[in-house]
N, C-alpha and C positions, 0 to 999 in steps of 0.2 A: 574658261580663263577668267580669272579675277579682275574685274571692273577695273582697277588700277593701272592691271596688265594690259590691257588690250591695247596700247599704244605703242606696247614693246617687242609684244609676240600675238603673233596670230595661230591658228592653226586651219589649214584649209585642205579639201582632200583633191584629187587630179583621178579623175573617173576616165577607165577602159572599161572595154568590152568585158575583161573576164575579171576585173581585181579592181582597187580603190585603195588608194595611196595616202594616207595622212602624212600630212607635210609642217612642218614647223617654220615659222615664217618671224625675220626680225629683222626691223630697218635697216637703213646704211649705217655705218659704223661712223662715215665721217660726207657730213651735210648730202647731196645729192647724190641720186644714183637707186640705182635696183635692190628690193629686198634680198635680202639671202635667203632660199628655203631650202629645207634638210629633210631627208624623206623620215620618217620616225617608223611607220610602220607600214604593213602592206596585207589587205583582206582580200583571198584569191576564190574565186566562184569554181569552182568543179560543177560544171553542166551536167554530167553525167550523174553524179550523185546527189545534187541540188545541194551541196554542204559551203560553206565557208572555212576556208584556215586562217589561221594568222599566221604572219611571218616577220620578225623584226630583223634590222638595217644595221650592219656594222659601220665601222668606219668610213671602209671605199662605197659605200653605197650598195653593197652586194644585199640580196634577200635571204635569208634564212628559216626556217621552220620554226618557228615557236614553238620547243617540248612541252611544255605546260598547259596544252587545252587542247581538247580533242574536237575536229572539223563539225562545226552545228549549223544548224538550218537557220539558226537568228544570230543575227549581226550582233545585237545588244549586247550579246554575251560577251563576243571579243572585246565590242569597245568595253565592257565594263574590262575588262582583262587590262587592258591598253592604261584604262584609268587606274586600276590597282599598282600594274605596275612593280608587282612582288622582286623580279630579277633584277630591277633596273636598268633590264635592257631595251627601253624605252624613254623612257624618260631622266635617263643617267641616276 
């Protein structure tokens, strides 16, 4: 996030057992009160195959499959994916 930004939006993740949620995060809208956070994305563990998927967030919150990258061993990869951002179904 841009130096500037960091007082507007955050991004923080919400860690389970099997997956890791990045969450987008931005103040109250009007003076006090609890941030708003919005789930952006979701990185899901396959024990069995040691692999990572991505899966990006509609509207209601539901999870979906990411067609665009196939399940790997490094995380890096996704977030690099999360950061590109090609479909803009991440990042709008």
């Amino acid at each position: 996030m841009p130096a500037e930004m960091q007082d507007q939006v955050t991004v923080e993740c919400d860690v389970a057992p099997r997956h890791i949620t990045l969450v987008e995060c931005r103040p109250p809208w009007r003076g006090d009160g609890e941030w708003t956070r919005s789930p952006i994305a979701r990185l899901r563990y396959t024990k069995s195959t040691g692999l990572w998927s991505l899966y990006w967030c509609d509207q209601h919150e539901a999870f979906h499959l990411y067609p665009y990258s196939s399940p790997t061993s490094t995380v890096a990869d996704l977030l690099d994916e999360i950061d590109r951002d090609p479909t803009a179904l991440f990042w709008g």
